[in-house]
C-alpha positions as CSV (number, residue, x, y, z in Angstrom):
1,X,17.8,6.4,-19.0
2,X,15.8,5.2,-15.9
3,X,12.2,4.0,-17.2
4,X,9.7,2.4,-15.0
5,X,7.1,-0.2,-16.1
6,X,5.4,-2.8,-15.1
7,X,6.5,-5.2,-18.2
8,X,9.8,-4.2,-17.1
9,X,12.3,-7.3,-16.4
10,X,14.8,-5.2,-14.8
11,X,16.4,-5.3,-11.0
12,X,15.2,-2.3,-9.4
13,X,17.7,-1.4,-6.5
14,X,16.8,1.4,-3.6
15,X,19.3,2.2,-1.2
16,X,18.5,4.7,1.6
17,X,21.4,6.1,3.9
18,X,20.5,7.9,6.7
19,X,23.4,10.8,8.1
20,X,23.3,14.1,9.1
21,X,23.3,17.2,7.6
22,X,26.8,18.0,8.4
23,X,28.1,14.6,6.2
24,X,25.3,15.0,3.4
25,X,27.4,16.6,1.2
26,X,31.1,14.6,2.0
27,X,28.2,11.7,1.1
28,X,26.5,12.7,-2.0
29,X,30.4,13.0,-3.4
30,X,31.5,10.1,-2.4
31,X,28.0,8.4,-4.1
32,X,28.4,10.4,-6.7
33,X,31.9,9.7,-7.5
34,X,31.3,6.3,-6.8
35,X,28.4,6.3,-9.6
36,X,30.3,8.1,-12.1
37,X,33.8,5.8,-11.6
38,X,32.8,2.6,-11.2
39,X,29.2,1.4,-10.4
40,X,27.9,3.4,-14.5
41,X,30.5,1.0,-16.0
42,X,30.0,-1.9,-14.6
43,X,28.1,-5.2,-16.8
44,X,24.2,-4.7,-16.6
45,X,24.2,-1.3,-15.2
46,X,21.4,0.8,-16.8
47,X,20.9,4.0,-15.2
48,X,20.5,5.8,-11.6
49,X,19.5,8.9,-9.9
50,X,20.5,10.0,-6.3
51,X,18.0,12.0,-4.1
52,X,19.0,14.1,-0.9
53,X,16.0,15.0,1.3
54,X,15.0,18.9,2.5
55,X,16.8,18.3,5.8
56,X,19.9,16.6,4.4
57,X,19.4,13.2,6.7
58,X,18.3,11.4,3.9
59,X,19.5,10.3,0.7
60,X,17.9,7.4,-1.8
61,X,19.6,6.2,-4.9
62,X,17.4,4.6,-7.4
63,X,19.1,2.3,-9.7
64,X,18.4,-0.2,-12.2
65,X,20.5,-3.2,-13.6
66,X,19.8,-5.5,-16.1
67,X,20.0,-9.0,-14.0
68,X,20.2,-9.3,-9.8
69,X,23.0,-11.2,-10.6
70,X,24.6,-7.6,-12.4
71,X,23.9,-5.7,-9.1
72,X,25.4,-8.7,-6.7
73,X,28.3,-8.8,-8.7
74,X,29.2,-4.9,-8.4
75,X,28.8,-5.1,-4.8
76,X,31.1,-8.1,-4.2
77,X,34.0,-6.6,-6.0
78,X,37.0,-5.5,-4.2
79,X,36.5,-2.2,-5.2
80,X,32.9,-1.6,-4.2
81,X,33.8,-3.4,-0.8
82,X,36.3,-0.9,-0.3
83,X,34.1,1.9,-1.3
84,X,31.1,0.9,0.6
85,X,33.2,0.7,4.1
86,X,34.3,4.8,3.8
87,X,30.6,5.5,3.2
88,X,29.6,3.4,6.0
89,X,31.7,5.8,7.6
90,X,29.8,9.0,6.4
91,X,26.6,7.8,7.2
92,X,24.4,6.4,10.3
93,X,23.1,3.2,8.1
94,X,22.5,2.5,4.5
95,X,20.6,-0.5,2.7
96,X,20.1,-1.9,-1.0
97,X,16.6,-3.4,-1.1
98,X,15.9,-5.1,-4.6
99,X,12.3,-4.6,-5.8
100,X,10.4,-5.5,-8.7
101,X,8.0,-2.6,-10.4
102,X,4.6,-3.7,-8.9
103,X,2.4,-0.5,-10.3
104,X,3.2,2.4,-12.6
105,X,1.1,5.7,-12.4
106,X,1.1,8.6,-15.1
């Protein structure tokens, strides 16, 4: 379950990909598949949500890990390689940014 704290010592990971509305939904399947088939079982992975925007140009994924080092290692694997060249194909541009929970409100 994503939580979101300040105490937290988690890797927070963002990813926005930017398409248009005619590959949202080829995207969101191949993100979602992607989620459910490999990234949810990989070591350190602790949960993740995907978020499409009104217009379908836009969608975020919010995900956390356990270590940096958990996230790093996903994306190097041959698998995630592969999988991350057919959604740069879907989409216009996508990138990961790693944060660290700064402020939590309500």
């Amino acid at each position: 379950m994503l939580t979101i704290a300040e105490s937290d010592t988690h890797q927070t990971v963002i990813t926005t990909f930017e398409m248009t509305p005619g590959t949202c939904q080829d995207l969101l399947d191949a993100l979602t598949d992607a989620y459910d088939s490999f990234i949810s079982k990989q070591p350190g992975f602790i949960a993740a949500g995907l978020h499409v925007n009104d217009a379908q140009t836009r969608i975020a994924s919010y995900s956390q890990w356990q270590r940096r080092e958990d996230f790093q290692a996903m994306l190097r694997s041959d698998e995630m390689r592969a999988r991350n060249r057919h959604i740069n194909d879907l989409c216009k541009s996508f990138e990961p940014v790693m944060y660290d929970v700064s402020a939590t409100f309500g």
